[in-house]
Every structure is written in structure tokens, then in C-alpha cells.
N, C-alpha and C positions, 0 to 999 in steps of 0.2 A: 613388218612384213615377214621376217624370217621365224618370228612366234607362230606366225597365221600357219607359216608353211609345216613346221617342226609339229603342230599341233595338227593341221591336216593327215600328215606321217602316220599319227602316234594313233589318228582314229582308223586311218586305211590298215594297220597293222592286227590291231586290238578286233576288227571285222573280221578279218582272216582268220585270226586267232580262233575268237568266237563261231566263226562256221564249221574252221576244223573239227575242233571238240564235239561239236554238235553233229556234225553227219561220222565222229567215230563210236559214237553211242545210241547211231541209229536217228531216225528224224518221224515225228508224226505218228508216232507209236509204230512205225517199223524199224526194226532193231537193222543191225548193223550185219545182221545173220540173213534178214528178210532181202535186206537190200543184194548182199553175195546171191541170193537165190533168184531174183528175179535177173539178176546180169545177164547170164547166155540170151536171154532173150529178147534184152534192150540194148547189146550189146552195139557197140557199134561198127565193129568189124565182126562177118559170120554170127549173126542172131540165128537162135535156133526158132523154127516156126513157132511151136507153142510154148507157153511158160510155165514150167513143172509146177509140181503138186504142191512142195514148198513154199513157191512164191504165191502162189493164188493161195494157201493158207497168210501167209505173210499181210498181203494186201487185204485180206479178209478182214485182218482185226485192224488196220491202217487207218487212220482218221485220212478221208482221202481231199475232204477240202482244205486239208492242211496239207495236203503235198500238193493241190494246187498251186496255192503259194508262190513255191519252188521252180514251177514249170520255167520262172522266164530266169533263172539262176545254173543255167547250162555251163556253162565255165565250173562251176562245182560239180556235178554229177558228172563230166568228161574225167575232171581232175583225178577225183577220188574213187571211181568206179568204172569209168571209162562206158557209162552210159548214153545212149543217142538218149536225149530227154521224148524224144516225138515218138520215137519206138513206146517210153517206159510208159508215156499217157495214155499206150495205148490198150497195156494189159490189163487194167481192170475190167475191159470190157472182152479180152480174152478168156478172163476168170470167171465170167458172168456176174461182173460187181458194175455198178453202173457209177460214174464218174459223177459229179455234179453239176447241171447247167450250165454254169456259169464258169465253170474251169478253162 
């Protein structure tokens, strides 16, 4: 029992770890730059109306069904970014990028 547990730890850990790294290098081919630039405007306190020039380039070259993904992983985007994830889904279609169906 106390294997099962120390071994559950050791994966809840090594996740963390793993996501860290990954959203400080950026995620879904938007860098780590893209993501600071669409902030003000998924932010979650004081969003600015629209999402500057930066971020709708950012999201441009974004695989965006791969930051679908991500949507239901809010506890990361608040963490490290301090992103409302409902605001961020919503810029692609601010940027006139069209999200995917199924997102």
C-alpha cells in the first residue's frame, strides 16, 4: 500500500514537472512570447477589449487543435499566466482565425 502511494506521488510530481517545462517553452507552436502577448486580453482580471497585433500573429501560426487539448487544463493557464482559459478560446476568433468544431 504504501509502494502504490509513494509511486502515485512520484507520477503526480513528474506531471507537474512535465507541464511546467512545457508551457515554459511555449505549447502548440505558440512560444512562451505568444502566450505573454495574448495575456492582457485573456487576462483574468481587466482584459483589454481586443488582442493586439502580436497575439493574433502568435495564434496565426498556433496549431489551434492542439491548444484545444488544453482547454479543460485551467489550473495551468491561471497558474502560469493568469489566463481565464473562456476569455483565451475566445481569441481566435477575435483574430479572425476560426477555432475548430470540435473544440
Amino acid at each position: 500500500m504504501a509502494k502504490a502511494q509513494t509511486m502515485g506521488a512520484l507520477l503526480t510530481i513528474l506531471v507537474v514537472l512535465a507541464t511546467s517545462a512545457e508551457m515554459a517553452h511555449g505549447i502548440c507552436n505558440l512560444s512562451s512570447n505568444g502566450i505573454r502577448a495574448c495575456q492582457p486580453a485573456a487576462a483574468i482580471r481587466n482584459p483589454t477589449e481586443q488582442p493586439s497585433a502580436a497575439c493574433c500573429a502568435a495564434l496565426a501560426g498556433a496549431d489551434l487543435p492542439c491548444l484545444c487539448r488544453y482547454k479543460n487544463a485551467a489550473g495551468v493557464w491561471v497558474r502560469f499566466y493568469r489566463i481565464d482559459i473562456n476569455r483565451a478560446m475566445g481569441l481566435p476568433g477575435k483574430c479572425g482565425l476560426a477555432m475548430p468544431a470540435n473544440c
